[in-house]
C-alpha atoms as an extended CHARMM CRD file, in Angstrom:
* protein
*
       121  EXT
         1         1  UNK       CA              0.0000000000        0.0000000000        0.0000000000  PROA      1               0.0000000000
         2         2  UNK       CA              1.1820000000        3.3320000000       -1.1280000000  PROA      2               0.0000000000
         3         3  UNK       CA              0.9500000000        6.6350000000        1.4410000000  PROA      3               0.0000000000
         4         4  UNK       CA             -2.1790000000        8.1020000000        2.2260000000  PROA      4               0.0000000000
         5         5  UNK       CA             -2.0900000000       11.8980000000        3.4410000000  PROA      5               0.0000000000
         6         6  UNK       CA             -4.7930000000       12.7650000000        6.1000000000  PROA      6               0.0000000000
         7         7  UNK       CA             -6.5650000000       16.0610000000        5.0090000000  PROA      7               0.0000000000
         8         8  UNK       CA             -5.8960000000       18.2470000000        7.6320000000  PROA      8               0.0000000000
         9         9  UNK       CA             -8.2420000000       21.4430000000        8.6660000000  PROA      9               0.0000000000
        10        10  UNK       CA             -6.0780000000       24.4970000000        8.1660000000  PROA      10              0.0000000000
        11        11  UNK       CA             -9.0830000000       27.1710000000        8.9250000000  PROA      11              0.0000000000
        12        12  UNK       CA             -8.0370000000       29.5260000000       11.8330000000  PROA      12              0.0000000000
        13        13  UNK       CA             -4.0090000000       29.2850000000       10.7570000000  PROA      13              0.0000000000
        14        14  UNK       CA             -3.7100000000       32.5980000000        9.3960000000  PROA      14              0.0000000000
        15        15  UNK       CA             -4.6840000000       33.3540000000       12.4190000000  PROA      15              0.0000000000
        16        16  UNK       CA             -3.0970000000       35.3020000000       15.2640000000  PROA      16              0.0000000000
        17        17  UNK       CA             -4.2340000000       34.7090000000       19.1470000000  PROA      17              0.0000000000
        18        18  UNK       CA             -7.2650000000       32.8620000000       17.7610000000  PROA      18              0.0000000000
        19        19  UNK       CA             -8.9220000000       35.6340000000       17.6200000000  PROA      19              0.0000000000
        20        20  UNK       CA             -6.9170000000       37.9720000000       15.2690000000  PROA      20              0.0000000000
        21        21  UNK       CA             -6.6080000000       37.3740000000       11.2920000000  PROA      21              0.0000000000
        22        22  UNK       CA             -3.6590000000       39.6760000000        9.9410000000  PROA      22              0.0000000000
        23        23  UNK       CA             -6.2500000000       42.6230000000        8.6690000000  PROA      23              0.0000000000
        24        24  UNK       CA             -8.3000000000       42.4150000000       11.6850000000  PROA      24              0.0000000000
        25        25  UNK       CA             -5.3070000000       42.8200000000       13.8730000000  PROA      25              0.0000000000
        26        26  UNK       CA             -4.2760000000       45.7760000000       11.6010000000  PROA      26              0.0000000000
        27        27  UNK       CA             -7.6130000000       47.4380000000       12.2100000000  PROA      27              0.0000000000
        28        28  UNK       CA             -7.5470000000       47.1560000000       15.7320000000  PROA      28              0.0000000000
        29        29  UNK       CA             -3.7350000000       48.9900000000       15.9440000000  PROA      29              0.0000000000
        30        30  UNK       CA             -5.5010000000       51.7490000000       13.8680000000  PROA      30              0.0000000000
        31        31  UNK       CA             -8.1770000000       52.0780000000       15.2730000000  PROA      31              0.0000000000
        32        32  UNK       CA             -6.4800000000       52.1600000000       19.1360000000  PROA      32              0.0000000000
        33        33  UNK       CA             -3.8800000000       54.7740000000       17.7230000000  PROA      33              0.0000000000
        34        34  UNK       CA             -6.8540000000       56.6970000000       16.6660000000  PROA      34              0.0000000000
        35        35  UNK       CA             -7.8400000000       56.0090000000       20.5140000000  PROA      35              0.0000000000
        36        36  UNK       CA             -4.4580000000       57.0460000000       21.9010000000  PROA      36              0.0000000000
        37        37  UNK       CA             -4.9350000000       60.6850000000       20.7690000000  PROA      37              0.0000000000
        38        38  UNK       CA             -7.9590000000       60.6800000000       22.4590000000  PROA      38              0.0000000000
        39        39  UNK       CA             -6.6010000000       59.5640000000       25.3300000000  PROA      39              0.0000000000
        40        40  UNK       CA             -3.6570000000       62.2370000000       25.3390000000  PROA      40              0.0000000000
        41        41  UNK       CA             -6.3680000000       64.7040000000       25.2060000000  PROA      41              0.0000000000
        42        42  UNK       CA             -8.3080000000       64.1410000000       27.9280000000  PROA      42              0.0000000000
        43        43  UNK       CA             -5.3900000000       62.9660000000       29.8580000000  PROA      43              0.0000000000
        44        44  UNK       CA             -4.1080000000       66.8400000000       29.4600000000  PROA      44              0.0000000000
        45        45  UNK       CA             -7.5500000000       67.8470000000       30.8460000000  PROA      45              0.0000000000
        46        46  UNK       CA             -7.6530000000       65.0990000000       34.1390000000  PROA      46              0.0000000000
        47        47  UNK       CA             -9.8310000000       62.5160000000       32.5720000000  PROA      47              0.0000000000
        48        48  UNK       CA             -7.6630000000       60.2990000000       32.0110000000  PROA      48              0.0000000000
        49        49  UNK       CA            -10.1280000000       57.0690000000       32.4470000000  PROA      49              0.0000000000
        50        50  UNK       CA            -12.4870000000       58.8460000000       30.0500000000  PROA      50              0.0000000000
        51        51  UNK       CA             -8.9460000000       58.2390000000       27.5910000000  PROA      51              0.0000000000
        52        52  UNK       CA             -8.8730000000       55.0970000000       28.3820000000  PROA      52              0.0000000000
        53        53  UNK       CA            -12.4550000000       54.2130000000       27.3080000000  PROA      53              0.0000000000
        54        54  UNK       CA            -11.6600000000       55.7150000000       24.0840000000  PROA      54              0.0000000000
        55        55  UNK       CA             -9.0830000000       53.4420000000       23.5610000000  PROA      55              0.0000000000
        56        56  UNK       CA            -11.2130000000       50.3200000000       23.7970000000  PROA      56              0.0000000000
        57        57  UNK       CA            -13.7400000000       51.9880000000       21.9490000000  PROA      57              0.0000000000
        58        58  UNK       CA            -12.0080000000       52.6450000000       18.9840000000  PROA      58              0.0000000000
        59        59  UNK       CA            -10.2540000000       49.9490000000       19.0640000000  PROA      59              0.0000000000
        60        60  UNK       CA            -13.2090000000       47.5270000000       19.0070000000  PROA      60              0.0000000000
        61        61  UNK       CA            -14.5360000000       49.7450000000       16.2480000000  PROA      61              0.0000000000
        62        62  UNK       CA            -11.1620000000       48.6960000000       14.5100000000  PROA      62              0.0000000000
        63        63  UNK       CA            -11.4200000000       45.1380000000       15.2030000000  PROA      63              0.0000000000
        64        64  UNK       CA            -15.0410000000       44.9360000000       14.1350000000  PROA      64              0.0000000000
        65        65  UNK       CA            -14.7920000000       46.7930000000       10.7880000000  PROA      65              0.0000000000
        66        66  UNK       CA            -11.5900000000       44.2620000000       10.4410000000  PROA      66              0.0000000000
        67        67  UNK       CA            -13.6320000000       41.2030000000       11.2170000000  PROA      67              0.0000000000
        68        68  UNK       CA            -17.1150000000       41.2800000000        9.8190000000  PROA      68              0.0000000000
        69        69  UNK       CA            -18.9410000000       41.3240000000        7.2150000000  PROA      69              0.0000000000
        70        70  UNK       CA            -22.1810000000       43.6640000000        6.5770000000  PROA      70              0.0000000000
        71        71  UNK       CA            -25.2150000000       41.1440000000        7.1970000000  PROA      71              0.0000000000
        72        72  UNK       CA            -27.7690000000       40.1130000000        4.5460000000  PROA      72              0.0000000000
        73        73  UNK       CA            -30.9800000000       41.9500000000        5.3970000000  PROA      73              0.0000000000
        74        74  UNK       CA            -33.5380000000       43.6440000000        3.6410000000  PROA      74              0.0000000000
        75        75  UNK       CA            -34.5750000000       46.0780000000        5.7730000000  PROA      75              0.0000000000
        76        76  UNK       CA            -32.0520000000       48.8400000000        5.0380000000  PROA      76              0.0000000000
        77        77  UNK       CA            -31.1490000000       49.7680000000        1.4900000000  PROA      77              0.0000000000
        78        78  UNK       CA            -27.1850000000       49.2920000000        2.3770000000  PROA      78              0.0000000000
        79        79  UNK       CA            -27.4100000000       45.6110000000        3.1850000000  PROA      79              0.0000000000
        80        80  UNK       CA            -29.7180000000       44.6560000000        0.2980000000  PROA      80              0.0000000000
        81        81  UNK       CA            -26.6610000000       45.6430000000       -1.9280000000  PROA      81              0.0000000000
        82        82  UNK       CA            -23.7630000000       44.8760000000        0.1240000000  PROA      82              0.0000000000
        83        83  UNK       CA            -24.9540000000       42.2580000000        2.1620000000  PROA      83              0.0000000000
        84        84  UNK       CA            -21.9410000000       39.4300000000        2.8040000000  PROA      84              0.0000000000
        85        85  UNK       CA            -19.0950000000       41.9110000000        1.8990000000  PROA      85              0.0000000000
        86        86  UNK       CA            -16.6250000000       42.7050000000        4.2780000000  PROA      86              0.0000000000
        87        87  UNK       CA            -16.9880000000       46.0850000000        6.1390000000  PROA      87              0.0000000000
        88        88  UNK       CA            -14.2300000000       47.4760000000        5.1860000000  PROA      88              0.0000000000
        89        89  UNK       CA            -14.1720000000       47.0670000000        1.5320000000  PROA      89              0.0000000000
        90        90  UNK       CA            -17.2960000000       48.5630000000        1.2840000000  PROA      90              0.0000000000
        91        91  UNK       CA            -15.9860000000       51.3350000000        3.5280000000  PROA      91              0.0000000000
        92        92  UNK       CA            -13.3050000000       51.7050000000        0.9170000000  PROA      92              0.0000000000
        93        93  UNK       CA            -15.8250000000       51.6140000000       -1.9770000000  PROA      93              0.0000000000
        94        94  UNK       CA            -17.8310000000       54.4660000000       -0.9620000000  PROA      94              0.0000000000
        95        95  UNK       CA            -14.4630000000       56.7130000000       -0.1930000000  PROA      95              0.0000000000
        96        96  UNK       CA            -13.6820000000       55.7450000000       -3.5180000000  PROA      96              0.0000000000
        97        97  UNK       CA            -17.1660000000       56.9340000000       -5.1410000000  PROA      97              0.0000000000
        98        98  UNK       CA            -17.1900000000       60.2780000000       -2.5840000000  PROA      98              0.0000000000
        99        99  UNK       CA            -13.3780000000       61.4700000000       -3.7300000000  PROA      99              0.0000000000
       100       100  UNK       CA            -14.8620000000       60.4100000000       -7.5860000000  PROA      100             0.0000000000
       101       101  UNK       CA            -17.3750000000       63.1560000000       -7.0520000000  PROA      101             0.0000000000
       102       102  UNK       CA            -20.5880000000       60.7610000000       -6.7840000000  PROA      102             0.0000000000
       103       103  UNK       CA            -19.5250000000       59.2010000000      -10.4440000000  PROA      103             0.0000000000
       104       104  UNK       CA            -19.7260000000       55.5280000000      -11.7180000000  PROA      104             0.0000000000
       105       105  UNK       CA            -17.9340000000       54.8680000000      -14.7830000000  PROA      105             0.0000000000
       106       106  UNK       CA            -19.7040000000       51.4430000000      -16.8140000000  PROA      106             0.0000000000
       107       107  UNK       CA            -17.4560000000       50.5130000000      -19.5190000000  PROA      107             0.0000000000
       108       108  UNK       CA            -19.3850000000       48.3980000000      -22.2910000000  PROA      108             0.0000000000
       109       109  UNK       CA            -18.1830000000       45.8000000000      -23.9350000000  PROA      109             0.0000000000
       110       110  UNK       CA            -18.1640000000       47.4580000000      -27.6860000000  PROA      110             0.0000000000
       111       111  UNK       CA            -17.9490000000       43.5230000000      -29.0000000000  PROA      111             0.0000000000
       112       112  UNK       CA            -21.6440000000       42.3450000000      -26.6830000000  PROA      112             0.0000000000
       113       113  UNK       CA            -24.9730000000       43.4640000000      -26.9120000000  PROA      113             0.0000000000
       114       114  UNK       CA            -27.1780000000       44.1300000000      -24.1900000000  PROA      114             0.0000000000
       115       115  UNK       CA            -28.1760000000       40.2660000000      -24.1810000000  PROA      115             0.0000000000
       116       116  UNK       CA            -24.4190000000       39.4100000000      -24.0490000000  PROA      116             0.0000000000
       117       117  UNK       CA            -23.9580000000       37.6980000000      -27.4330000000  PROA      117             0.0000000000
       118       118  UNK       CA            -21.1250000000       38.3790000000      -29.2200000000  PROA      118             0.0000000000
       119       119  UNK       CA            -21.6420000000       39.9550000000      -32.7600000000  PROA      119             0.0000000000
       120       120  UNK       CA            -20.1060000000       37.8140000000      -34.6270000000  PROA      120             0.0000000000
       121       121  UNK       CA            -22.5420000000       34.8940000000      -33.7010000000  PROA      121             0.0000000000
């Protein structure tokens, strides 16, 4: 009998702390950096556990825009046409269409008609 290699599950190996994937762990450092200057603020003023809340705040926001993905639902607009993408691409989409000055650019096919069918056929 020759080898046989056992399939082995490799889901969760990109993963950092079981809990972190590479981008969501990325998200969360921005997001408590964006926290820290918070923090330096209010620490200036004497609320410095105020700071501190900030921190986690933000940084969950980070970890969460990392992580998930907008749910399917049809009771907003938004999730009927994003639903199942990940947060932040659609984040980065809509930055994308606001520094575009509200424009979408459809490039046809000059080869297809509207059905899809080539003209040649």
């Amino acid at each position: 009998m020759g080898p046989y290699n056992l399939p082995r599950n490799v889901k969760g190996e990109g993963r950092i702390l079981f809990v972190f994937s590479v981008k969501a762990l990325i998200f969360t450092f921005a997001g408590v950096l964006i926290g820290v200057l918070f923090y330096l603020i209010f620490n200036f003023i004497g609320m410095q556990m105020v700071g501190i809340v900030f921190v986690g705040i933000f940084g969950l926001i980070g970890f969460v825009i990392g992580t998930f993905k907008v749910p399917e639902s049809t009771a907003f607009e938004i999730t009927k046409k994003t639903g199942g993408e990940n947060i932040d691409e659609v984040i980065k989409r809509y930055i994308d269409f606001k520094l575009q000055k509200n424009k979408i650019y459809i490039y046809q096919d000059e080869k297809r008609n509207v059905e899809g069918e080539t003209k040649d056929e």
